[in-house]
Every structure is written in C-alpha cells, then in structure tokens.
C-alpha positions as YAML, in Angstrom:
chain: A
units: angstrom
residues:
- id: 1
  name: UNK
  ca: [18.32, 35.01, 10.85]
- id: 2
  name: UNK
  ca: [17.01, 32.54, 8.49]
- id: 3
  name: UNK
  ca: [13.95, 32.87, 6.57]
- id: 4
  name: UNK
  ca: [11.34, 30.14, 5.83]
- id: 5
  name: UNK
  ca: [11.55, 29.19, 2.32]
- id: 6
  name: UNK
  ca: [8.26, 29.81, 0.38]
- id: 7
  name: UNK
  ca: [8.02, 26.14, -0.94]
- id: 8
  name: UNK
  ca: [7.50, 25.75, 2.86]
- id: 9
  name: UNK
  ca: [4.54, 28.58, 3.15]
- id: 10
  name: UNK
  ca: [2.61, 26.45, -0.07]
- id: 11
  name: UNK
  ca: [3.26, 22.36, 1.51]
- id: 12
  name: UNK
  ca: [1.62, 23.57, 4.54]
- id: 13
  name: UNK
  ca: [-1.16, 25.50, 3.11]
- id: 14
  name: UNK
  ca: [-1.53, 22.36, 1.03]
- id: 15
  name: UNK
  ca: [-1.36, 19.76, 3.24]
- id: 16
  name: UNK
  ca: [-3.48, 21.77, 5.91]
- id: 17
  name: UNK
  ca: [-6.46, 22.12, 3.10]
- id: 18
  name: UNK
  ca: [-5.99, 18.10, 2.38]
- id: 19
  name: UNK
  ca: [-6.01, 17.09, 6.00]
- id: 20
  name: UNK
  ca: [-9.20, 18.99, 6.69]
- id: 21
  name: UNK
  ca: [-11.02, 17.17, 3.59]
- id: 22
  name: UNK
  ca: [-9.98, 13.93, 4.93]
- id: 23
  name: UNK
  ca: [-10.75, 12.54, 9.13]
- id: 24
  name: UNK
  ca: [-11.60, 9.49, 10.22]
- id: 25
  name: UNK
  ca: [-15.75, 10.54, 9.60]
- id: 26
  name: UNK
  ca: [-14.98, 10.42, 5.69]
- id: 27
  name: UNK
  ca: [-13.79, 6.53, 6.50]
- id: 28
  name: UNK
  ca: [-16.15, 5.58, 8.87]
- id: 29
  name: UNK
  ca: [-19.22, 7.77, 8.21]
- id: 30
  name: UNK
  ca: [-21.67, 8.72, 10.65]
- id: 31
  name: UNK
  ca: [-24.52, 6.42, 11.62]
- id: 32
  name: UNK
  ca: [-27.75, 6.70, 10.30]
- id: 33
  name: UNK
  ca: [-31.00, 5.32, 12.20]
- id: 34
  name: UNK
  ca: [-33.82, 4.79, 10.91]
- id: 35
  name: UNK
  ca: [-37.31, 4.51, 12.33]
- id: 36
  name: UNK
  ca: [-36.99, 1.21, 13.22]
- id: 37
  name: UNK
  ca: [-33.81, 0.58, 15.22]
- id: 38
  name: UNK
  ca: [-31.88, -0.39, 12.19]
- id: 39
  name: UNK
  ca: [-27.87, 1.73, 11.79]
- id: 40
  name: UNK
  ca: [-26.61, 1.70, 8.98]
- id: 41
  name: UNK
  ca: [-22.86, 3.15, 8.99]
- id: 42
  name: UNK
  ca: [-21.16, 4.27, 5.52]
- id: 43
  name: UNK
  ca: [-17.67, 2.66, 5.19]
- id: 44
  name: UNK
  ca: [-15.74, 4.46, 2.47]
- id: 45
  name: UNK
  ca: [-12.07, 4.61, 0.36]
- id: 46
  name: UNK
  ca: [-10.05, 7.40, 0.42]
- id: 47
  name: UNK
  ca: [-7.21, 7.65, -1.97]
- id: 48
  name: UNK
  ca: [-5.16, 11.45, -2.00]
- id: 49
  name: UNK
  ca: [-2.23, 12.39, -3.71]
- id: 50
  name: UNK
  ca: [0.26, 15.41, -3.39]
- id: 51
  name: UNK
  ca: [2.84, 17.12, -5.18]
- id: 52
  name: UNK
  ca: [4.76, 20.55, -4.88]
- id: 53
  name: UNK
  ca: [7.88, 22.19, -6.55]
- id: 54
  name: UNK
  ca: [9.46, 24.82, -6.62]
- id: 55
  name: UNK
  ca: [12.74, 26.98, -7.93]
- id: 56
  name: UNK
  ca: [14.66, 30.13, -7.40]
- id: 57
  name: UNK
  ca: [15.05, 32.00, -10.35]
- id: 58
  name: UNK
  ca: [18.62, 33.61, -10.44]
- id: 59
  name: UNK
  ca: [18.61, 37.69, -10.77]
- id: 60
  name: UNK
  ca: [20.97, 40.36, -10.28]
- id: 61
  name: UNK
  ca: [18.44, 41.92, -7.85]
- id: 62
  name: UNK
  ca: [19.47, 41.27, -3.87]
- id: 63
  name: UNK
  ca: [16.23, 39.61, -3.56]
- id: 64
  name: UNK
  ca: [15.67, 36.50, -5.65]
- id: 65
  name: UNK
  ca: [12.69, 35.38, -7.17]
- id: 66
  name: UNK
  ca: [10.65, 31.94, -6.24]
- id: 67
  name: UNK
  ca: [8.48, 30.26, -8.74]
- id: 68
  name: UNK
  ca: [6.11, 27.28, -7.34]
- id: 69
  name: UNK
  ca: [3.08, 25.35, -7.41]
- id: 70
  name: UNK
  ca: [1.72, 22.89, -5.03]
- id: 71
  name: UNK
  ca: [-1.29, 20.43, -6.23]
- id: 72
  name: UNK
  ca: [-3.59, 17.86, -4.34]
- id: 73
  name: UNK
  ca: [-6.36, 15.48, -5.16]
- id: 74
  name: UNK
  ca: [-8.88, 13.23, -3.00]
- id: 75
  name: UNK
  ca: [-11.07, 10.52, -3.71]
- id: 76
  name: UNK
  ca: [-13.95, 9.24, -2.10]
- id: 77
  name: UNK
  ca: [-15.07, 5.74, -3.17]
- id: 78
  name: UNK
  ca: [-18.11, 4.11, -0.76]
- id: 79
  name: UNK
  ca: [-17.11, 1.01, -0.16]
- id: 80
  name: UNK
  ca: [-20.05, -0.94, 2.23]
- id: 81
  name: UNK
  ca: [-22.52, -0.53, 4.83]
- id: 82
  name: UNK
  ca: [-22.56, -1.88, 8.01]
- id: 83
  name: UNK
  ca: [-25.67, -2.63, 8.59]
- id: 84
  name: UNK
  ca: [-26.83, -3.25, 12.70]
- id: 85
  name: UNK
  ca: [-30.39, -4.70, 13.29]
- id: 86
  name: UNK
  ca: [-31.42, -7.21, 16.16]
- id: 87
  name: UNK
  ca: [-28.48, -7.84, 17.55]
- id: 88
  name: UNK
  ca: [-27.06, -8.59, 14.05]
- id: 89
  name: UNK
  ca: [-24.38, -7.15, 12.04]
- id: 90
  name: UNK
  ca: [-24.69, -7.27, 8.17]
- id: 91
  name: UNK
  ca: [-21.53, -5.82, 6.05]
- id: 92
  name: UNK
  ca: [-23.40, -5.54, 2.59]
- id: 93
  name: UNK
  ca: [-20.44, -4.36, 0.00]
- id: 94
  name: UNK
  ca: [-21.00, -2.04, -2.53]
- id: 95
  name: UNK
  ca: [-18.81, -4.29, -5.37]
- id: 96
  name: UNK
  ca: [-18.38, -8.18, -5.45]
- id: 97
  name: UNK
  ca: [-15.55, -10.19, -4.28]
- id: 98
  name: UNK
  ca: [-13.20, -10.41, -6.87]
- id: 99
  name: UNK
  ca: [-10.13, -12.48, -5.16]
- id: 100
  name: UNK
  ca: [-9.79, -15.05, -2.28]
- id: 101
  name: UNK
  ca: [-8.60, -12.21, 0.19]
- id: 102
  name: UNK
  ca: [-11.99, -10.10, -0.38]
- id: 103
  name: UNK
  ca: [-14.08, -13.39, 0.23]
- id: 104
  name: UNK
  ca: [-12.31, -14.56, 3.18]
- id: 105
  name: UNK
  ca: [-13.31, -10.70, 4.51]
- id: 106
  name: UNK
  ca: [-16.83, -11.19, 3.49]
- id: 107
  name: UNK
  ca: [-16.99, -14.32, 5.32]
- id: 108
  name: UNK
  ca: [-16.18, -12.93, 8.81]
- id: 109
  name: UNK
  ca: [-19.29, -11.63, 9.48]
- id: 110
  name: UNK
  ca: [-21.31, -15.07, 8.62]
- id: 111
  name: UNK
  ca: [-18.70, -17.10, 10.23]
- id: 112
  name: UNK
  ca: [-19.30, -14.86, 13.42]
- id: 113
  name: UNK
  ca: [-22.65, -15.11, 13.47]
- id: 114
  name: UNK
  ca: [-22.67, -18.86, 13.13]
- id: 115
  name: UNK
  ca: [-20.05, -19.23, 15.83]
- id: 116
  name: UNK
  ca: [-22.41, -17.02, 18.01]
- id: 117
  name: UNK
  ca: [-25.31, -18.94, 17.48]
- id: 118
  name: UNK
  ca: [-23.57, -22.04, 18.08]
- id: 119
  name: UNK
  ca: [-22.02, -20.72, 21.65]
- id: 120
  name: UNK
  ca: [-25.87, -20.00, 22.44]
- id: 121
  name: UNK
  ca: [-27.12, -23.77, 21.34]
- id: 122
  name: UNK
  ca: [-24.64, -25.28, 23.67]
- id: 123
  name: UNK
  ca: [-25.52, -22.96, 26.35]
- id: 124
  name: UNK
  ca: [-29.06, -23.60, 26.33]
- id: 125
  name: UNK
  ca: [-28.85, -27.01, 25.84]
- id: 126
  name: UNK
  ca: [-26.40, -27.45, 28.93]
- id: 127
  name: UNK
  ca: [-29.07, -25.26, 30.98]
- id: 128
  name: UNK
  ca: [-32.07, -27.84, 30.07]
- id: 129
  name: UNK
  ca: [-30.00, -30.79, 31.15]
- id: 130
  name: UNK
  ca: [-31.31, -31.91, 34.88]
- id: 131
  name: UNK
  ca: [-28.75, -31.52, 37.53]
- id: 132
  name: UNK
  ca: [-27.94, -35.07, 38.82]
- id: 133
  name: UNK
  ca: [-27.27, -35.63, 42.17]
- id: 134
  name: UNK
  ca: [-23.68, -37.44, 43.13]
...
C-alpha cells in the first residue's frame, strides 16, 4: 500500500482555500441597480501566487519525519465599471490609458456606439424614403 505523501495533504488544503477566495464573481462582480434603472457591474484584477515545500528528515526511527510549509497570496485590484443606462453601455476605468493597446480597448465601446447609431440613421432614413412604383 502506498501512502499519500504529506506535501500532498498541505497543496490541496492550499489550493482548496485559494480557489474558494477566487470565482468568476471576484472578476466580474455582481450588478448593482440603482433607483433609476442604471447597473453598474464591478470589473476587477486578480493576481495569486503559490508556493509549497517540503523534506523528509532522515532518522533512525521506522517512521520518518516530514517538515513543510505551503504559502498563498491574492490580490484584488478594481479595475472599471461597466456602467448600463438607456440602452447604453459606458466602461469608465478606474486608471488611464497608458499604452496604445489600453486605448484601442477603451475605444470599443465609443466605436460601438457610433457604429450603432449609424446602422439606426440609415435605417430610418431608408424607411422615410417613398416607395416608387416600377
């Protein structure tokens, strides 16, 4: 029979304790209405890091000794709220852009919108033009 080494008793311990800290709701936060109609939803970082070792100590005893430590951290940075009001969706970042690839990102929204209100121009405008007969 082969026994579980302990190493193996204090990764899982550890790594069960981290994974409950951290879900998908610690990301994307729950939404929060307010009185009138507006959501906003919490969008946040989260960095973790893990370590563990571990080492049997040699004796002249049959059963040997284990020394080991396991060790976690997590952080939570809030990054931006989405922000949901008539029909509109505002991302409204915590931090400014600092390089092209975080402007581009902050862009999409806008350049949605505008593409959306364009559809809806062209639309309307092809609705007021009279049918012609052929």
């Amino acid at each position: 029979m082969s026994q579980q080494h302990p190493i193996g008793d204090f990764t899982s311990a550890s790594l069960e304790s981290l994974r409950s800290l951290v879900d998908v709701n610690t990301i994307v936060g729950e939404p929060i209405t307010s009185a009138d109609g507006v959501v906003i939803i919490p969008i946040s970082k989260v960095s973790f890091g893990y370590a563990s070792g571990g080492s049997d100590l040699p004796t002249g005893k049959q059963a040997e000794l284990f020394g080991g430590a396991t060790g976690g951290g997590v952080t939570i940075q809030p990054l931006a709220f989405l922000v949901i009001s008539g029909g509109k969706v505002e991302l409204l970042q915590m931090q400014s852009a600092n390089n092209t690839a975080d402007r581009i990102v902050n862009a999409v929204p806008g350049v949605i919108d505008k593409l959306i209100a364009t559809f809806k121009k062209d639309k309307s405008a092809e609705e007021c033009e009279p049918q012609g007969k052929e």
